[in-house]
C-alpha positions as YAML, in Angstrom:
chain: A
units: angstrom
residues:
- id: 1
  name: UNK
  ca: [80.95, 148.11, 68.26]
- id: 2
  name: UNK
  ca: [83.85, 148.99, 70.97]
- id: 3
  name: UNK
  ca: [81.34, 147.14, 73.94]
- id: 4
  name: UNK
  ca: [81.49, 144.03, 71.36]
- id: 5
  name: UNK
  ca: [84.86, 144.46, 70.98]
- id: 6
  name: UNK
  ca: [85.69, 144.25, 74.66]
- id: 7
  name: UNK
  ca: [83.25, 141.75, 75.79]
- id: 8
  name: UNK
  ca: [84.82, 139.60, 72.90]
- id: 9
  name: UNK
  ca: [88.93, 140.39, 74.21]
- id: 10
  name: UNK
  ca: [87.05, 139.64, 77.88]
- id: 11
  name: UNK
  ca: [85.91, 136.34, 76.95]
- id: 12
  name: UNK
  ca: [88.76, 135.38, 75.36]
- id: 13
  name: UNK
  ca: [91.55, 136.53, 77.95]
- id: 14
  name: UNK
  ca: [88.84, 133.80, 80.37]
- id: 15
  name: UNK
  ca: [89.15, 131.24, 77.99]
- id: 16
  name: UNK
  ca: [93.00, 131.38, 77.54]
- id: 17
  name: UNK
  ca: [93.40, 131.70, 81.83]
- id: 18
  name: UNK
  ca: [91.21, 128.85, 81.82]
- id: 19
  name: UNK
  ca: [93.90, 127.00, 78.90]
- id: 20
  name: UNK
  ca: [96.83, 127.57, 80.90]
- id: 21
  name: UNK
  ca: [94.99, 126.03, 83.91]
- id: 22
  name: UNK
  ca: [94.54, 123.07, 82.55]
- id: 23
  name: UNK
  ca: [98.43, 122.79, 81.40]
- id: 24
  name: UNK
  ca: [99.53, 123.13, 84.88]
- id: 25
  name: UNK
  ca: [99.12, 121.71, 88.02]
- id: 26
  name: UNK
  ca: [100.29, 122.43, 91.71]
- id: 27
  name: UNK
  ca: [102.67, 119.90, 93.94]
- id: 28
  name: UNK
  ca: [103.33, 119.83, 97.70]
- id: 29
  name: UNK
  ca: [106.37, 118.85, 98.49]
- id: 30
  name: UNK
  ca: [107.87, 117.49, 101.95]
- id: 31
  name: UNK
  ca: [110.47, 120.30, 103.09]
- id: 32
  name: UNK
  ca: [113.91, 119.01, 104.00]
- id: 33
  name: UNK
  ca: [112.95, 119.96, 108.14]
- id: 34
  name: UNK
  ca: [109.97, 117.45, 107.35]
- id: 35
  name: UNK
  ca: [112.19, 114.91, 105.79]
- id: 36
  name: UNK
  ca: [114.82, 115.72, 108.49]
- id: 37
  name: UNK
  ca: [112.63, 115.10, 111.10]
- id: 38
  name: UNK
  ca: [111.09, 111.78, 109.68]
- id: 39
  name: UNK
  ca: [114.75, 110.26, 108.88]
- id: 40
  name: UNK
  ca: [115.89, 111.59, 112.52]
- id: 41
  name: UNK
  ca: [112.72, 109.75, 114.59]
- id: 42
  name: UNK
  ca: [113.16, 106.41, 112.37]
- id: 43
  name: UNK
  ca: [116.79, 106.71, 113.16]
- id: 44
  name: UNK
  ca: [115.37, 106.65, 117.34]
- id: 45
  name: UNK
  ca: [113.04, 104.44, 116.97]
- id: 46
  name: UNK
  ca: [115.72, 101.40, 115.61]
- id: 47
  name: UNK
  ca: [118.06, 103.10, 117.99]
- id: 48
  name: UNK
  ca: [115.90, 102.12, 121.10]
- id: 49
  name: UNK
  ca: [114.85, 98.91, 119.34]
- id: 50
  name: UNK
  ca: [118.82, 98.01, 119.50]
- id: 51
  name: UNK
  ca: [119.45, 98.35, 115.97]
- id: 52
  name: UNK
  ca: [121.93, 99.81, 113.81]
- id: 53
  name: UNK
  ca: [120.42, 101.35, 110.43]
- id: 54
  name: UNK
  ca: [120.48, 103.83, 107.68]
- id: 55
  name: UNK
  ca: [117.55, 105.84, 106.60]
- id: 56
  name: UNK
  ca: [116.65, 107.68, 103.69]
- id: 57
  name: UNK
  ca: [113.52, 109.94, 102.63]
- id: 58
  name: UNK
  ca: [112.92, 111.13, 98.87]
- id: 59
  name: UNK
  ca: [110.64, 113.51, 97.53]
- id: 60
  name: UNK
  ca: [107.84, 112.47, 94.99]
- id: 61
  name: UNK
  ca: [110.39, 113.03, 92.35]
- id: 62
  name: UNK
  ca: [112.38, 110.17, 93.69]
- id: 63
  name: UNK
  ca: [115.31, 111.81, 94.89]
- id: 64
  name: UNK
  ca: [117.07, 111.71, 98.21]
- id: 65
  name: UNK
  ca: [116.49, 114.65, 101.14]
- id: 66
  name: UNK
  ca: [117.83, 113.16, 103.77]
- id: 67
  name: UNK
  ca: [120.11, 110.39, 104.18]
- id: 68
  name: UNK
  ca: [121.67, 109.21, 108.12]
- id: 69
  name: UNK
  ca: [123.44, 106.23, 109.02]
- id: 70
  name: UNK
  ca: [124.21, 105.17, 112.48]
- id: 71
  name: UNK
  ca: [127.63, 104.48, 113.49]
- id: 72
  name: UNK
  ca: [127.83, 100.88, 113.43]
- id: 73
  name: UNK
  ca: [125.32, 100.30, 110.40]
- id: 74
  name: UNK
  ca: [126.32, 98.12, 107.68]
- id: 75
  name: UNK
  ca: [128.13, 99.61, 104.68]
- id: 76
  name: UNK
  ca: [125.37, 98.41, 102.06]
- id: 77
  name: UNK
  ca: [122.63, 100.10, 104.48]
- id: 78
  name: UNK
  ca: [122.77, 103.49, 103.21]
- id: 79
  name: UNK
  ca: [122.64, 102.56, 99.24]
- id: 80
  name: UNK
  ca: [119.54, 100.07, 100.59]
- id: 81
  name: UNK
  ca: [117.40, 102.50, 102.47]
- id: 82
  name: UNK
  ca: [117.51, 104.37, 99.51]
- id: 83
  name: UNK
  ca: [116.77, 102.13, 96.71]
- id: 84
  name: UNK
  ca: [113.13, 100.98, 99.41]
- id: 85
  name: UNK
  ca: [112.35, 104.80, 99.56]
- id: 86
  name: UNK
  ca: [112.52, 104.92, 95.72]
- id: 87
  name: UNK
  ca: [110.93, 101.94, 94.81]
- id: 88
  name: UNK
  ca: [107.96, 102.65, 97.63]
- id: 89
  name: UNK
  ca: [107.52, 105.81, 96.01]
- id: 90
  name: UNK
  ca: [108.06, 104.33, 92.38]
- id: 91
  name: UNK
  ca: [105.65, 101.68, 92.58]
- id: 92
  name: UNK
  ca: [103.20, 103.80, 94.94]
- id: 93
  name: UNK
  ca: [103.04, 100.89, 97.11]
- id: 94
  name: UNK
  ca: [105.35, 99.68, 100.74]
- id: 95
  name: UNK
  ca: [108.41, 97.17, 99.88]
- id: 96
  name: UNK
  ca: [106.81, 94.28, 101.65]
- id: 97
  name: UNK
  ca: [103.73, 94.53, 99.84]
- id: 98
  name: UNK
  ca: [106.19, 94.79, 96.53]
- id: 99
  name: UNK
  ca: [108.08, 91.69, 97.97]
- id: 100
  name: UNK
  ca: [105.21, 89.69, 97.95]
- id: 101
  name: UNK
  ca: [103.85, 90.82, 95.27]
- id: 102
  name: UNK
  ca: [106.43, 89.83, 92.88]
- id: 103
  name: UNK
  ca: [107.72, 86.14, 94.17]
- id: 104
  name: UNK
  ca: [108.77, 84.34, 91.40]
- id: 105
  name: UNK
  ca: [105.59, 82.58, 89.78]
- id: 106
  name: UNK
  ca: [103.77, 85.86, 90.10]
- id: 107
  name: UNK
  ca: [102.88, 88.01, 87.01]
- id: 108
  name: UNK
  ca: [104.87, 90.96, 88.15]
- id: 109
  name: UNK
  ca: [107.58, 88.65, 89.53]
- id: 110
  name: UNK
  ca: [109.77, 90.47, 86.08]
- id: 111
  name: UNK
  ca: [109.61, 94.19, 88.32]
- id: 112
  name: UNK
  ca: [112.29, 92.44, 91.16]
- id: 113
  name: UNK
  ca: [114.75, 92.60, 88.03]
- id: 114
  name: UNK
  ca: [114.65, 96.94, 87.22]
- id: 115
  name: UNK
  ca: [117.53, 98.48, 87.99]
- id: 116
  name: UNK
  ca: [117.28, 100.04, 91.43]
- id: 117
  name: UNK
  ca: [114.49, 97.93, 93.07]
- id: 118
  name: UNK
  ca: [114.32, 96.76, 96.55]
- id: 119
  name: UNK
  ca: [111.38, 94.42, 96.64]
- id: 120
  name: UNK
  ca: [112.04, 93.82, 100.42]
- id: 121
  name: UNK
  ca: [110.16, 94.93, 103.53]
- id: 122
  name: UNK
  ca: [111.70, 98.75, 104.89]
- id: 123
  name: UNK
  ca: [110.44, 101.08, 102.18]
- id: 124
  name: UNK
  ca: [106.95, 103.17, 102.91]
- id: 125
  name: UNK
  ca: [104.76, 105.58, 100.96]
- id: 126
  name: UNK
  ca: [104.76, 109.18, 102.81]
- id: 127
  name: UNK
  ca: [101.20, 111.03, 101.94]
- id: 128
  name: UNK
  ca: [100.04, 113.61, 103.46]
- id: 129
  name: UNK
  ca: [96.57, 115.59, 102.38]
- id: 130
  name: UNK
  ca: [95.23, 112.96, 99.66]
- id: 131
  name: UNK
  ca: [98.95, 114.02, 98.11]
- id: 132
  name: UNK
  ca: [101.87, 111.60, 97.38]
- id: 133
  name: UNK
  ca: [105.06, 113.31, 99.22]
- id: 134
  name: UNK
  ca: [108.06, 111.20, 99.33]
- id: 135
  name: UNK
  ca: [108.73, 107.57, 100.81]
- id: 136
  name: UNK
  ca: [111.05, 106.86, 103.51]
- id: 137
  name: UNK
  ca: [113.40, 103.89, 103.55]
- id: 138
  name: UNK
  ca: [114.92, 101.76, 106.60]
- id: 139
  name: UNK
  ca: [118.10, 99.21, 106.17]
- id: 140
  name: UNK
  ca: [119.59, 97.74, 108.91]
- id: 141
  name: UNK
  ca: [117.48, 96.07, 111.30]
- id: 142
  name: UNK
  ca: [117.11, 91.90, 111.30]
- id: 143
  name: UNK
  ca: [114.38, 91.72, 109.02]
- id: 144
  name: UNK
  ca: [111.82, 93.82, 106.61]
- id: 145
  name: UNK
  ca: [109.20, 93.72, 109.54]
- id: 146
  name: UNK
  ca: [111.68, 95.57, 111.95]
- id: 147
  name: UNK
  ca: [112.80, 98.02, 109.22]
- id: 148
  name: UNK
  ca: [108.99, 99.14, 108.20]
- id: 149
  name: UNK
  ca: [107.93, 99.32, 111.94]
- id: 150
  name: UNK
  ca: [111.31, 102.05, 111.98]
- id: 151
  name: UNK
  ca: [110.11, 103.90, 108.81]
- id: 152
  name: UNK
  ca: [106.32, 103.82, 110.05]
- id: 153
  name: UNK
  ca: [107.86, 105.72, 113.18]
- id: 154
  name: UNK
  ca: [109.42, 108.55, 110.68]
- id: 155
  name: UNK
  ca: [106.40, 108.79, 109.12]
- id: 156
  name: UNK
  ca: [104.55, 109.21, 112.30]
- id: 157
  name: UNK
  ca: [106.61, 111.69, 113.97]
- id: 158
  name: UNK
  ca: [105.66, 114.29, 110.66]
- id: 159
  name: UNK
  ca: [102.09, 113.07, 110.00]
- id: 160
  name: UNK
  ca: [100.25, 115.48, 111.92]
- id: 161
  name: UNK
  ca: [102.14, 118.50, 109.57]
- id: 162
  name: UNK
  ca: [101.24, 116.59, 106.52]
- id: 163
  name: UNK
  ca: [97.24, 116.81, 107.38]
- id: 164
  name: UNK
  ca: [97.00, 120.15, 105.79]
...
């Protein structure tokens, strides 16, 4: 009776580890050096380009790590770089894709109208390991091309550490 008993507790302690598994789950997350150093080489890279920009990197929560501005950058830049990093992430998908996405005429041409969304080229997805990380947002340069070639930099400068 007492081997019964304990094979019995045994099998259920299992199935209640097994329980608790399933209610949880396990995140990566970019640390702020990461997001430091992706803001800091899309900063560069529109610095040697000749243009003046902010940039901004969430996590995959949304919210900012890292926000720089350079000197001469436009007032609206940094409040822009953020609002592409957030809707990249938001929408799992880059800003220009997003921007064409939703022209008016479309059938998502409604999501251009959320509070918050950029729906313009700048704002890119960071993954890393088959895991969603953050996004990383550009403002600044002449046009949405120039801004996601900037971000794409960021990105690149950290990719390598992300391939875990």
């Amino acid at each position: 009776m007492r081997i019964a008993t304990l094979v019995a507790a045994a099998l259920l302690a299992g199935a209640q580890a097994a329980h608790a598994q399933d209610a949880t789950f396990a995140l990566r997350l970019l640390t702020p050096e990461s997001a430091l150093k992706a803001a800091q080489a899309a900063l560069k890279k529109c610095r040697d380009n000749g243009y003046q920009v902010a940039v901004a990197v969430v996590d995959r929560m949304g919210i900012a790590q890292v926000m720089l501005r350079d000197r001469f950058a436009g007032p609206h830049t940094p409040d822009m770089a953020a609002a592409k990093a957030w809707t990249a992430l938001s929408f799992r998908t880059s800003t220009s894709e997003l921007a064409e996405t939703t022209q008016p005429g479309r059938p998502q041409s409604g999501v251009r109208h959320r509070p918050g969304v950029a729906a313009v080229g700048g704002g890119l997805l960071i993954q890393g390991g088959g895991s969603l990380l953050g996004g990383i947002g550009v403002s600044g340069a002449p046009g949405g091309k120039e801004d996601d070639a900037c971000a794409a930099a960021g990105i690149a400068a950290i990719e390598e550490s992300l391939a875990f």
